[in-house]
Short mmCIF file of the C-alpha atoms (twelve columns), coordinates in Angstrom:
data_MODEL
# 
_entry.id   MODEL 
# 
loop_
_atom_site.group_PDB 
_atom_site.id 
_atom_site.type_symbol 
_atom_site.label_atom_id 
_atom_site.label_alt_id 
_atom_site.label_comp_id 
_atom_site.label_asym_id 
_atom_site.label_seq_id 
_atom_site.Cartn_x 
_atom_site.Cartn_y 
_atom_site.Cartn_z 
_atom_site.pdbx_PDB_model_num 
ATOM 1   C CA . UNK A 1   58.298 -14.545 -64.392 1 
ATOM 2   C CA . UNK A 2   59.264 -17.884 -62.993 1 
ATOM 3   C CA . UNK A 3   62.336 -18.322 -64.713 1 
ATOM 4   C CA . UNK A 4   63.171 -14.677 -63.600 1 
ATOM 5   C CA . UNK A 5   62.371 -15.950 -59.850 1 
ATOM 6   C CA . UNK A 6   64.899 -18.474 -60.109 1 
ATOM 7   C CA . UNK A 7   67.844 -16.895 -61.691 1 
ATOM 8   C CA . UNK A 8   66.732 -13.840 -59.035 1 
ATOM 9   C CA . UNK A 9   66.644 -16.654 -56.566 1 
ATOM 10  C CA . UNK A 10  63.267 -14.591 -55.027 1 
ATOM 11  C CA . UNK A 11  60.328 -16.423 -53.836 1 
ATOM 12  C CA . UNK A 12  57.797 -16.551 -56.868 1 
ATOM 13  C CA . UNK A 13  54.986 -14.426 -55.689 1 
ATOM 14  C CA . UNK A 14  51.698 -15.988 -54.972 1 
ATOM 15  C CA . UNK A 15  49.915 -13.195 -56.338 1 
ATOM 16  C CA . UNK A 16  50.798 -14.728 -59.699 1 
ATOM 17  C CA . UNK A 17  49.894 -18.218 -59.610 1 
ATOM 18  C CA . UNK A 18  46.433 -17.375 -60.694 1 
ATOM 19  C CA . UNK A 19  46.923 -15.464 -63.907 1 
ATOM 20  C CA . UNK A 20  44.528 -14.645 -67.618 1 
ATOM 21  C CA . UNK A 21  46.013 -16.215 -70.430 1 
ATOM 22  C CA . UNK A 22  44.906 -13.802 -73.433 1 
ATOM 23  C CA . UNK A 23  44.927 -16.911 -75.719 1 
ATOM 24  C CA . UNK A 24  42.333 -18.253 -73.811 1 
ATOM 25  C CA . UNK A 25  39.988 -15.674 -73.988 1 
ATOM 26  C CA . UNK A 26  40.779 -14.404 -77.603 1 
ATOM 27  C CA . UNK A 27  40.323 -18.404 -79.283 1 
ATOM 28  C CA . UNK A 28  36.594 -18.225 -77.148 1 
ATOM 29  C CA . UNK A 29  36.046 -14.706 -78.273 1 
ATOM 30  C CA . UNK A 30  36.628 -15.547 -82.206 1 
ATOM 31  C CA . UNK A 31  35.429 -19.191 -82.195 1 
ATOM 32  C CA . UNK A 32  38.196 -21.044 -82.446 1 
ATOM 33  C CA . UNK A 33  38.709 -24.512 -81.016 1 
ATOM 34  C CA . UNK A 34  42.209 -26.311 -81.650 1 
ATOM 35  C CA . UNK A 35  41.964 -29.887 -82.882 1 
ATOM 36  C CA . UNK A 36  44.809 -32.771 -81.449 1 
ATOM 37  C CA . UNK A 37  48.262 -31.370 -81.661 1 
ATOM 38  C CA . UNK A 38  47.331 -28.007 -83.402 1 
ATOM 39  C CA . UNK A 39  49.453 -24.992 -81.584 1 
ATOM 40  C CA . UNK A 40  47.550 -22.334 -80.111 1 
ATOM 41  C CA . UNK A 41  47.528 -18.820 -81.680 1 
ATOM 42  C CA . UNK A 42  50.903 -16.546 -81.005 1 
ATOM 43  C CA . UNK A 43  50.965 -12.975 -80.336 1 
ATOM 44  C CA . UNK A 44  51.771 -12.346 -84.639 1 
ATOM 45  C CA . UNK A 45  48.636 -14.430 -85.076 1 
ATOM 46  C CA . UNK A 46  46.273 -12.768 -82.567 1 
ATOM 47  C CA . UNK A 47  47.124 -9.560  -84.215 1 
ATOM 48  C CA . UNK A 48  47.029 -10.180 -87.492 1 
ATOM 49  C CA . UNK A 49  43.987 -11.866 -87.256 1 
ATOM 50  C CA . UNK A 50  42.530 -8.319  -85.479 1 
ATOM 51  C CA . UNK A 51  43.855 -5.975  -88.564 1 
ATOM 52  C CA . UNK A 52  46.570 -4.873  -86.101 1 
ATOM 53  C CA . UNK A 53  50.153 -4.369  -86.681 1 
ATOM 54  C CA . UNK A 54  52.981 -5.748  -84.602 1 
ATOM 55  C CA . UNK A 55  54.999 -2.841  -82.657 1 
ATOM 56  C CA . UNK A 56  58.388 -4.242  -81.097 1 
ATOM 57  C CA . UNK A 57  60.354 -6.986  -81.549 1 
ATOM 58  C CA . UNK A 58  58.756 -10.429 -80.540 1 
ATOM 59  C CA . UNK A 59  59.895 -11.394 -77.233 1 
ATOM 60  C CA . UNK A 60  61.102 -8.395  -75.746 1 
ATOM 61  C CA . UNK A 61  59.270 -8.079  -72.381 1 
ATOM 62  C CA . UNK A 62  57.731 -4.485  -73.075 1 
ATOM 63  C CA . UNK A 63  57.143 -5.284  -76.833 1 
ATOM 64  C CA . UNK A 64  55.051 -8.387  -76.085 1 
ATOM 65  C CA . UNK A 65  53.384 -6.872  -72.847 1 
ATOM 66  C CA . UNK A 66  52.199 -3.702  -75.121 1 
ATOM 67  C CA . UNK A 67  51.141 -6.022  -78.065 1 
ATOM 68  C CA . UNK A 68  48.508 -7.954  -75.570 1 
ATOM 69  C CA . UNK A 69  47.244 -5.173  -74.506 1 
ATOM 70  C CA . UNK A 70  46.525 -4.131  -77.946 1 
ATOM 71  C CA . UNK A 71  44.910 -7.612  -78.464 1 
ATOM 72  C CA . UNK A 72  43.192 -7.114  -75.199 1 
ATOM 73  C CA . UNK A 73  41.970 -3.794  -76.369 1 
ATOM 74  C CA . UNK A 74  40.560 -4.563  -79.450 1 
ATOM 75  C CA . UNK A 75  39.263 -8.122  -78.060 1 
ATOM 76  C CA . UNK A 76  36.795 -5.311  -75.233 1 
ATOM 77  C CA . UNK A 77  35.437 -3.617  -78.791 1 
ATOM 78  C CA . UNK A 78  34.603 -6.904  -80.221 1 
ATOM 79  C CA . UNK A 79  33.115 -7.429  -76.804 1 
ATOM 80  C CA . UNK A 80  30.836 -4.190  -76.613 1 
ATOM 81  C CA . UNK A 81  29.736 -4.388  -80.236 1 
ATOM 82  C CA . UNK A 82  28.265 -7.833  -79.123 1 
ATOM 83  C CA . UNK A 83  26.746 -6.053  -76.334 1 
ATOM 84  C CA . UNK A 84  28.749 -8.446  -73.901 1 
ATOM 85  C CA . UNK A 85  30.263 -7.675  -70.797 1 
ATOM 86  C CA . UNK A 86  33.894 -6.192  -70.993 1 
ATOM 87  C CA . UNK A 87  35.673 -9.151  -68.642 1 
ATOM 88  C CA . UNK A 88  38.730 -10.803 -68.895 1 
ATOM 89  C CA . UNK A 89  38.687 -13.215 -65.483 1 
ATOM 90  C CA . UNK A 90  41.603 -15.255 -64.331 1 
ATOM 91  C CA . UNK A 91  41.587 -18.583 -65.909 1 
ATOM 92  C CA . UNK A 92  44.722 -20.381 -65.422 1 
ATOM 93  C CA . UNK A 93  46.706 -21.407 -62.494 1 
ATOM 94  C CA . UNK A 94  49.964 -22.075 -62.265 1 
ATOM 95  C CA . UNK A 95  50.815 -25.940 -61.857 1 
ATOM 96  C CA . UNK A 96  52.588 -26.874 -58.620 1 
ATOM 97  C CA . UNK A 97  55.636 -28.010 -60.167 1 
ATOM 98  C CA . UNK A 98  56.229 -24.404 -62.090 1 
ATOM 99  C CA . UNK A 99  56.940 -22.976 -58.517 1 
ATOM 100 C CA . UNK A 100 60.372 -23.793 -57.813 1 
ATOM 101 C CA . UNK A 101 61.375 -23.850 -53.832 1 
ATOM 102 C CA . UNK A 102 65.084 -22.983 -53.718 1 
ATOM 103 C CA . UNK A 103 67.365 -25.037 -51.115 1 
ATOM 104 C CA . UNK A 104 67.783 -22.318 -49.032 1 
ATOM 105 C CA . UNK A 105 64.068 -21.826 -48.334 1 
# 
């Protein structure tokens, strides 16, 4: 979205500086913590590791934003077979240097 700001030369909306990163919540979810310079899990990963298959092609905009919500969806069963609450809260903000200010502004 920020790159697509700046080519768009549009303000980047402050709606979006406070966002949910799905990794986040899916690496607490299943237990995983990353050790020193391990990569966090991609979108293939997530699903995989859920039994799910990937739809789309990776990277496509639509593709991607249907595959989270797959993960999110099957992330809230996992959730309600625990008997946990169903949340997915923000829990990432966006760092002051990823919102670009165009000269014009």
């Amino acid at each position: 979205m920020r790159s697509q700001c700046e080519v768009s030369r549009m303000p980047f909306p402050s709606f979006a500086r406070r966002f949910s990163n799905i990794k986040l919540h899916y690496m607490q979810l299943m237990g995983i913590r990353l050790r020193r310079g391990q990569a966090t899990p991609r979108i293939p990963d997530m699903l995989s590791a859920l039994g799910i298959s990937q739809q789309g092609q990776l990277h496509s905009a639509i593709s991607d934003a249907r595959n989270i919500c797959r993960i999110m969806e099957a992330l809230s069963r996992k959730l309600r077979a625990s008997g946990r609450p169903v949340a997915f809260p923000n829990n990432e903000t966006l760092k002051a240097n990823w919102v670009v200010k165009h000269p014009s502004d």
